[in-house]
N, C-alpha and C positions, 0 to 999 in steps of 0.2 A: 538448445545449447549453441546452435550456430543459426547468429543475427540472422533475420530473412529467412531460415529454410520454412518457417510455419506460412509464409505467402504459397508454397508449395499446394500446399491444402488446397489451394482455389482450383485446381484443376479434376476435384472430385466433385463440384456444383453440377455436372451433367449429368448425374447419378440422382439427385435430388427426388424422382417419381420412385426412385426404390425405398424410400422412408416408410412408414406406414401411414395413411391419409389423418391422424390426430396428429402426429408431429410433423408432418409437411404444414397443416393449419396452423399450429402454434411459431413456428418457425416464420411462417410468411406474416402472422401477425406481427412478431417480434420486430423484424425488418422495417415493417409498414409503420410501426412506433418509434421505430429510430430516424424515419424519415421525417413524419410527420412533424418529431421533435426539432429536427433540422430545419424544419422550413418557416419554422417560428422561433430559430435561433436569433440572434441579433444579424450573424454573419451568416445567411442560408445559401451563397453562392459558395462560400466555402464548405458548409457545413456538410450540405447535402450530398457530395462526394465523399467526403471523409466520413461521414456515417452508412454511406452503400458499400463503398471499402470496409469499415470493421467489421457488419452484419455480415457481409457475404465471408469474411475471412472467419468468425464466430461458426458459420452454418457449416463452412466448406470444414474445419476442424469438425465438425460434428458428421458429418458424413462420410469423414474419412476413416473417422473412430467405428461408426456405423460398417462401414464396408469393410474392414480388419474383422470386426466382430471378435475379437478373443485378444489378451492381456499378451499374449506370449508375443506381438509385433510388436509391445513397447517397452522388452527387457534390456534389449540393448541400449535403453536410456542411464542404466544403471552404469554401465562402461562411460556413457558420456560425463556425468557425474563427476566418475574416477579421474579422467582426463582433466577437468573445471577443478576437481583441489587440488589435485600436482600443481596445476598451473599456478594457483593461488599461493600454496604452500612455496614452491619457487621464489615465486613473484615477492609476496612478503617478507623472504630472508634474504633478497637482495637486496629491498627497496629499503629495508629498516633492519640492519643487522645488531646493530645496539639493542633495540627495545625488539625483539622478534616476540618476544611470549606477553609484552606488554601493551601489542597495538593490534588492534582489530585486523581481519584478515583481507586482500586487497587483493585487486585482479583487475585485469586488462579492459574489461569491460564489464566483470560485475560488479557490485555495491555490497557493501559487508550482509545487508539485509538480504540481497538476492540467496549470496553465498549461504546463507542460512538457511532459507528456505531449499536451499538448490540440498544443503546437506540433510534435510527433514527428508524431501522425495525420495533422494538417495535410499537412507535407512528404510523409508517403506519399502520400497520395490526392491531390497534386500529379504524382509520381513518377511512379504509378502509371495517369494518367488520359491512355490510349492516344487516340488522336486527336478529344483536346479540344482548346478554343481556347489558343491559347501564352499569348495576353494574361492569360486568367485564370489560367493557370497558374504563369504566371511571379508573377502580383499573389499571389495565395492562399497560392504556393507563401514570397515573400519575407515577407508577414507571419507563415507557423508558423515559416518561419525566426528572424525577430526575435524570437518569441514564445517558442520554444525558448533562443535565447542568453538573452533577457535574465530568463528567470525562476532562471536559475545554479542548477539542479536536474542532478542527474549521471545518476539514476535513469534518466530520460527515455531519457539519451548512449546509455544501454545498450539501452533499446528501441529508438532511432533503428539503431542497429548492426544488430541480428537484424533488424529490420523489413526495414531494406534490402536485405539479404545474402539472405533470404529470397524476396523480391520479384525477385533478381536472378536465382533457381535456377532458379525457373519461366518467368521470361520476359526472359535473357539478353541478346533480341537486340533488344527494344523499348525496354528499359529502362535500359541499362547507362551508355547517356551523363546521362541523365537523373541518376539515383543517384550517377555520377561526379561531375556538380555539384554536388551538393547535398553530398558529404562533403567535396569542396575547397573548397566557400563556408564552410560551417561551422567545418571546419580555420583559415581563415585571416582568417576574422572573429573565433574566440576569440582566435588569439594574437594579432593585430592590435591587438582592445580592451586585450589583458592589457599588450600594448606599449605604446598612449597613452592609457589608463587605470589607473596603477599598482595595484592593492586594488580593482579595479572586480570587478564581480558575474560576471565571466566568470573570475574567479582561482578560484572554485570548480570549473569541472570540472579543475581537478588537484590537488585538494583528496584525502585520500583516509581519511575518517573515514568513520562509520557514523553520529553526533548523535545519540549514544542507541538504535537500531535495536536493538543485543545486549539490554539492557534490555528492550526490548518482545517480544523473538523469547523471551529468558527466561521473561515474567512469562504468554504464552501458554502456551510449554510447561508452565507449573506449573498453568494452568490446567486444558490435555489433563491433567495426572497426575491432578488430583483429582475431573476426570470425564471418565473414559477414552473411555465410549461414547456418549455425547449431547452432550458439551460442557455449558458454558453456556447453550448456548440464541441462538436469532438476535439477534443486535445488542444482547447484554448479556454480551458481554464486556468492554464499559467498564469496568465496575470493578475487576476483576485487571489493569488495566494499570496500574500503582502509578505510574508517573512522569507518567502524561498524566493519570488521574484525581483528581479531587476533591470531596468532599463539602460546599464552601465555593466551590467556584464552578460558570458552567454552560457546557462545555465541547459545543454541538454537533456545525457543522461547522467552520466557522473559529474562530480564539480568541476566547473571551470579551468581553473588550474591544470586538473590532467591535460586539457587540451590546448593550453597552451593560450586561451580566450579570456582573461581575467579583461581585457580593455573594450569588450563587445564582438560579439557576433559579425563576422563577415559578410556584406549585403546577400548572398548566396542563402544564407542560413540563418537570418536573421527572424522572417516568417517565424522558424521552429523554436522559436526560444520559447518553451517556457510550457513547450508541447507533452512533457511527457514529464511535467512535474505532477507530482500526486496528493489526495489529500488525508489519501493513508486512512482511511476506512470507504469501503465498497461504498457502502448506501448514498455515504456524504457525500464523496465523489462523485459518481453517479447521479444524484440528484443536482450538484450545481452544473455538471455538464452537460445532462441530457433531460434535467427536468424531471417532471412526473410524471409526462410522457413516457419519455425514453426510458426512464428507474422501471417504471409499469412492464416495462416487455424485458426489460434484466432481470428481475425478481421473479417474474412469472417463470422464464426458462428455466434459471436458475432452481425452482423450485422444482420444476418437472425433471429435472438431471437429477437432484438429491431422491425422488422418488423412483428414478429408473434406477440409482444405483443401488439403491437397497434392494429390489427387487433381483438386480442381479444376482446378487447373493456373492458377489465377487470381492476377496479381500481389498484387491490392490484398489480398484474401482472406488469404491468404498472407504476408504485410507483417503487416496488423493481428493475424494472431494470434499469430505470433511474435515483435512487438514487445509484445502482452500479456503474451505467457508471460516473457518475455525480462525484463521491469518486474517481474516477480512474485517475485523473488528479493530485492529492497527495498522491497516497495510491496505493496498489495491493487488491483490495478485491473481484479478481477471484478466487483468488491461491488456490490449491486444494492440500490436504487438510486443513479445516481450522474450527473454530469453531461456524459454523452453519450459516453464513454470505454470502459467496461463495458457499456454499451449497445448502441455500434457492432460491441463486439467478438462479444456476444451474435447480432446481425444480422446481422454477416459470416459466423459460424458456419452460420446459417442456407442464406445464397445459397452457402458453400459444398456443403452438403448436396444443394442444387439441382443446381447445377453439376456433381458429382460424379456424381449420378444420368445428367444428359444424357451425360459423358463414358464411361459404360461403353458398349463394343462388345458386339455382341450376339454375337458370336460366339466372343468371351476374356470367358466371364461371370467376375465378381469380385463375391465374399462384401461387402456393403458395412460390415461390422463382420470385417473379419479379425483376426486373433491379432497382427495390428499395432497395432490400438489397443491394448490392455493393454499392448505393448512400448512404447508413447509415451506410456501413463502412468507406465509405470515411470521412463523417461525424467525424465519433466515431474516426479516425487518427486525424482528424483535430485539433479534440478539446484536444486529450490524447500531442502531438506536440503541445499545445500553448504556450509553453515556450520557443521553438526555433523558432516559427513565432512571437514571442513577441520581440526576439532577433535582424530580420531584419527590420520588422517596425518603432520599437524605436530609435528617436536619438543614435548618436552614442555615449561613454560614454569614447574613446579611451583617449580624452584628461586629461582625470579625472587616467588613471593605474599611482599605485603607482611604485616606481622604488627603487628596491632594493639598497643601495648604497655599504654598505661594512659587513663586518661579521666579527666579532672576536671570536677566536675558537681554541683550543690547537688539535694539529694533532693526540697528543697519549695522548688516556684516561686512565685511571683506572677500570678494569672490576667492572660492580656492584653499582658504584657511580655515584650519579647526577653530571650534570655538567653546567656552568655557561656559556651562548654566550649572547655576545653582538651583535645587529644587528640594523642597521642603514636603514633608506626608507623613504622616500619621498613621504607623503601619501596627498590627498584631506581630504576633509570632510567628515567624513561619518563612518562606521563598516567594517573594513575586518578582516580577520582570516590566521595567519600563522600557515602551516601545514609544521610539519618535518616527514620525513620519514628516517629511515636507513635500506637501502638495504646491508646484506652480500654477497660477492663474491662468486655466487651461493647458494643461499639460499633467503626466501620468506623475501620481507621488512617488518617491522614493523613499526607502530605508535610512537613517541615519543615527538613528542611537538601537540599537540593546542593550541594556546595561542591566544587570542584577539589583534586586533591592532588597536586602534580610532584613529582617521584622523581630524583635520591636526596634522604633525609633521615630523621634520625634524631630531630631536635627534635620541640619541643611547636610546635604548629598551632594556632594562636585559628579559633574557629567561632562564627557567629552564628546561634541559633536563633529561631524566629518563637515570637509568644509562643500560649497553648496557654489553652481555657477551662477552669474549675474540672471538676477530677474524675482518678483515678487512672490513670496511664499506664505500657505497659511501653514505652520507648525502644530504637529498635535503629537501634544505627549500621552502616553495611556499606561498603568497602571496593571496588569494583571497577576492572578494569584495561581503560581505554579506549586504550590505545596502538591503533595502526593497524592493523587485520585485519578479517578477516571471519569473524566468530567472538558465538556467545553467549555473554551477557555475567552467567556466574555471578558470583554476591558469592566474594569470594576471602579475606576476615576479616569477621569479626562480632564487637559486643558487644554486649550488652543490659542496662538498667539499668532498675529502676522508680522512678517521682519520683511525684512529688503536687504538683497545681497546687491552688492555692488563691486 
């Protein structure tokens, strides 16, 4: 919850021989994969430090989790929480006193998303906090509540779900009234709000779009294609994200605008543009930045953490990782560094490893890396990939692409001025989205149209393009189909044109 203090961790890495010798191996392989990945990045002078840094910040959270050994040194997270929605809560009836119950909940430094997820942990470590004081629990527990409804994040809905249901496997008989409250409070505060707030901020969790997601799960994967075994390299996959990046503004963590950067990045921080954009699901991410290399030693841990925690037999443990995993399907909330989320889960991973050690019987020895973990990676692929196995399962939808028909469009522009194309297609029923890109003759493309396209229609469509500086461009328009699923979001028509701005 406060930027940096999880670099703290790094000063438990001298402790590393107190592990037991199967998780010091898997650990030192992890690392050795994230390297190896680096050095067959494109950028391995950069890579390779920025990949020794997260590994060792990843291990040093794990052994710090390890060296606490017990749940009760990460209660006080739940006060942090309380302090993150005051702030928010504040923050947003200042910043929007008009529309307070009609715009997503905002804060200093987290993202509506964050605040969602920050309000799911919240509620567990409420849930989950076996004979603590009720006072705090019920206080702590109704602000991640607030903090969850009113950030209108859906992502979260779905962690909050697996968190719970998890939490309930392991500890059925302590927890179940608890958990019981907390899904009928939630239940009948969303529809409650949705009922005397018409278009209020809790109309999105029955909302059922992706806001671009396919997009980003795409423009990773093309990333994994064109470097299969190393990725990009850590925290520069910003630029292959074609819809969130830009060379004309400075994108860190939150939008631009808060920082007062809508005109570019100052030379100081210009490197980081584009560092800690994400591509909103674990696997995809992971794979365009670190490869199949580097995804190989994420998934494998990963898998051994979901198998320590169970073993644990520990609610909260057990909660937070399957409400991680559970987020990981529309979100990145491994990414390290991050604001106490990724962190916690790293920690818990930890005190699960602990736990699990104490709970083996010495006399039903158990392998502490069995051939379960690789079946829980397999798993945790499975489920992070459901949107390309949702892809071959599902009828097929080919009947339905629209088809570009003609494009109207002046070859030589005017530097600086918008310009007007007319553009013609042949669409079905339904929501797609035309994206323009103008690539310079060497030099990075740029963004310059989104624009919606509702379906049917066979007419010409007026488009407004932003205007463009002097120099030679190939233009390409594309075509994609946003109707509702959960599915990557290939272009489904394309055209391409060269112009000349002058």
């Amino acid at each position: 919850m406060i930027p940096g203090a999880g670099l703290l961790s790094l000063l438990t890495l001298p402790r590393f021989r107190t592990l037991p010798a199967c998780w010091r191996t898997l650990l030192g392989a992890f690392l050795a994969l994230q390297l190896v990945a680096a050095l067959v990045s494109p950028q391995p002078l950069w890579s390779l430090p920025l990949a020794l840094v997260r590994g060792a910040l990843v291990i040093g959270l794990i052994l710090a989790g390890y060296t606490l050994g017990h749940t009760r040194a990460v209660r006080p997270a739940l006060f942090g929480y309380g302090v993150v929605a005051l702030t928010a809560f504040v923050s947003t009836v200042v910043l929007h006193p008009a529309a307070t119950f009609t715009t997503r909940l905002v804060h200093p430094y987290y993202t509506s998303v964050s605040l969602g997820l920050a309000g799911t942990l919240g509620l567990l470590l409420a849930v989950t906090w076996r004979g603590g004081p009720w006072a705090w629990r019920v206080l702590g527990g109704s602000l991640s509540l607030g903090m969850f409804l009113w950030s209108g994040s859906r992502g979260p809905l779905i962690a909050l779900a697996a968190g719970l249901a998890a939490a309930l496997v392991v500890g059925l008989r302590s927890q179940w009234k608890a958990a019981l409250l907390t899904l009928v409070g939630a239940a009948v505060l969303v529809f409650g709000l949705q009922s005397a707030v018409p278009g209020g901020i809790t109309s999105r969790f029955l909302e059922n779009t992706l806001n671009g997601r396919g997009t980003y799960w795409a423009d990773a994967l093309g990333a994994a294609r064109l470097h299969p075994l190393g990725g990009t390299g850590p925290y520069q996959l910003g630029p292959a994200l074609t819809t969130q990046y830009s060379d004309t503004s400075c994108q860190l963590w939150l939008p631009a605008k808060n920082y007062g950067l809508d005109q570019g990045c100052p030379p100081a921080l210009d490197a980081l543009r584009g560092a800690w954009l994400l591509a909103h699901n674990t696997a995809f991410h992971l794979l365009g930045e670190t490869g199949l290399l580097g995804f190989t030693g994420w998934l494998a841990l990963m898998g051994a953490l979901a198998l320590a925690a169970w073993r644990s037999r520990d609610p909260l443990v057990n909660g937070v990782t399957w409400a991680i995993v559970a987020m990981g399907l529309v979100d990145t909330p491994i990414f390290l560094p991050n604001l106490g989320h990724a962190e916690l889960y790293w920690l818990l991973g930890g005190v699960g490893v602990a736990l699990a050690q104490k709970n083996r019987v010495a006399d039903q020895p158990v392998s502490p890396l069995s051939p379960a973990a690789p079946l829980l990676a397999l798993v945790l692929l499975t489920y992070f990939t459901l949107p390309l196995w949702l892809e071959r399962v599902r009828p097929s939808v080919r009947t339905d692409v629209p088809i570009l028909r003609a494009l109207s469009l002046p070859t030589r522009l005017t530097a600086g001025e918008n310009t007007s194309l007319f553009l013609r297609a042949d669409v079905p029923k339904g929501q797609f989205l035309v994206r323009g890109r103008a690539c310079p003759v060497g030099g990075p493309c740029q963004n310059i149209l989104p624009a919606p396209l509702i379906g049917p229609g066979q007419g010409w469509t007026r488009l407004e393009v932003k205007g463009l500086s002097t120099g030679r461009y190939r233009l390409s328009l594309q075509v994609s189909d946003r109707r509702a699923r959960l599915s990557v979001e290939y272009p489904l028509a394309e055209l391409e044109r060269m112009i000349d701005v002058e």
